[in-house]
Structure formats: structure tokens, C-alpha cells
C-alpha positions as CSV (number, residue, x, y, z in Angstrom):
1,X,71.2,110.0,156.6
2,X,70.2,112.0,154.0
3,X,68.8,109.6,151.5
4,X,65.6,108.5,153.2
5,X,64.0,107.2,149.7
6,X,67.2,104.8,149.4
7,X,66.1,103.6,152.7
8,X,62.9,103.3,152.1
9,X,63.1,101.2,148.8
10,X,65.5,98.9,150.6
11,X,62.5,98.5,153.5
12,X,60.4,97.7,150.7
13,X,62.8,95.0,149.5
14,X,62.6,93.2,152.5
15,X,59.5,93.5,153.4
16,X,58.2,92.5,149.8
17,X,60.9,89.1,150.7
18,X,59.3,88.7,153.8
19,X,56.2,88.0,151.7
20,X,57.0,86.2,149.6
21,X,58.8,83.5,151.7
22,X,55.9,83.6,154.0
23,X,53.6,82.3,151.2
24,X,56.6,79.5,150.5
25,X,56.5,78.9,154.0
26,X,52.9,78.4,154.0
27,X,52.3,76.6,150.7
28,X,52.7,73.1,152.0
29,X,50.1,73.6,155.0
30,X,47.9,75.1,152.5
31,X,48.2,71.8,150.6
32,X,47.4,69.6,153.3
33,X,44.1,71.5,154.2
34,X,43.3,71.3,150.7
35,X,44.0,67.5,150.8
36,X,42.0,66.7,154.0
37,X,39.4,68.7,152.8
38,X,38.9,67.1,149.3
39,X,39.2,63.3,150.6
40,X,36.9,60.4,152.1
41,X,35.0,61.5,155.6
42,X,37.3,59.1,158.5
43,X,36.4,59.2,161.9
44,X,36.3,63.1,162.8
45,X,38.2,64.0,159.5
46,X,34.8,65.4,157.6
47,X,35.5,65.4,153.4
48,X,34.2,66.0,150.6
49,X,34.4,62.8,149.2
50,X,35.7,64.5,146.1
51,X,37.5,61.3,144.8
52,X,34.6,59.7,143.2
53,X,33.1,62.2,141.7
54,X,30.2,60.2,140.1
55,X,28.1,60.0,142.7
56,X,28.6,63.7,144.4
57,X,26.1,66.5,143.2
58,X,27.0,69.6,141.3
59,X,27.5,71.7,144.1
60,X,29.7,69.5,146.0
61,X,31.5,68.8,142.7
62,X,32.0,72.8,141.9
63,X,33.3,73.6,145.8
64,X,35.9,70.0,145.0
65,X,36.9,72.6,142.0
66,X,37.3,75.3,144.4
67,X,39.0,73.4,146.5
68,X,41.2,72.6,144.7
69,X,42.4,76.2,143.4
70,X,43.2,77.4,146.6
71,X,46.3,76.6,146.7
72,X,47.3,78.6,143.1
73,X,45.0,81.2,144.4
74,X,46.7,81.6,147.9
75,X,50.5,81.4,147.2
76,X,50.1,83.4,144.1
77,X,47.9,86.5,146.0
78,X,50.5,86.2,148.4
79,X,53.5,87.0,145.9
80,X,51.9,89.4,143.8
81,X,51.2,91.0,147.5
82,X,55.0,91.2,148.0
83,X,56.2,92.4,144.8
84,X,53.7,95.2,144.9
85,X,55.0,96.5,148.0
86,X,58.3,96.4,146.7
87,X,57.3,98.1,143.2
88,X,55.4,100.7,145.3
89,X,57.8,101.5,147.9
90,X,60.0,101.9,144.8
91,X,57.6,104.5,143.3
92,X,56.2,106.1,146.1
93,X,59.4,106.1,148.4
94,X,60.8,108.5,150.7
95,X,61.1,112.5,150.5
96,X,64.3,113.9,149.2
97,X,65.2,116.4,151.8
């Protein structure tokens, strides 16, 4: 083939889907960690107890507010990942020969 940048971009393309449904894919685990890790200390389960938040100090308070972002934070690294693999297997594709 002669067209190695049309190729390339359409690597890109998958690989930049590949991405993007692995943070999809991932999301709802994400969400659960998130939940066990923001709710009430059971048995070996450790919390943060961050559902009654007036009797929890600032710190713990701020890392319940952390906590809680991950999830935004995570899925939406992970798809800005994939599209700029795709926009820079677009740009900086393959040689034209």
C-alpha cells in the first residue's frame, strides 16, 4: 500500500475508540470505589463516613470532596486521552512515500 498516512489515521481511530470505551467500560467500577469509599466503616469495609458531614473534620471533609470528583476526573482524562490520539495521529500521521 502506498498510503501509509491513510492507514495510520484509521489506527488512530481505533485506537482513540478503544479509549474511549475503555473509560465507559470502567466508569461504573470507578463509581462503586468511590461509593465504598465515601460511606459508613462496616465490618472490614473502612469509610469515610462522609454522609454526616457534621461531625468529620476539614480534612476528612475536603478528601469526601475529592472523592467524590474522581469519577468526572477519571472518565473524562480517559476521553480526552483518546481523542488526542486520534487528532494526533491525524496530524502527525504517516510519510507519504
Amino acid at each position: 500500500m502506498n498510503n501509509k498516512r491513510g492507514i495510520v489515521v484509521l489506527y488512530g481511530i481505533m485506537l482513540g475508540m478503544v479509549i474511549v470505551i475503555l473509560a465507559l467500560a470502567l466508569a461504573p467500577a470507578v463509581s462503586v470505589f468511590t461509593d465504598n469509599a465515601r460511606a459508613v466503616t462496616v465490618g472490614d469495609t473502612l469509610g469515610m463516613n462522609c454522609v454526616y458531614t457534621n461531625n468529620i473534620s476539614t480534612f476528612v471533609r475536603a478528601a469526601c470532596i475529592a472523592t467524590d470528583m474522581t469519577l468526572f476526573y477519571f472518565v473524562s482524562f480517559l476521553i480526552l486521552l483518546g481523542g488526542a490520539v486520534v487528532t494526533a495521529k491525524m496530524v502527525f500521521g504517516g510519510e507519504e512515500q
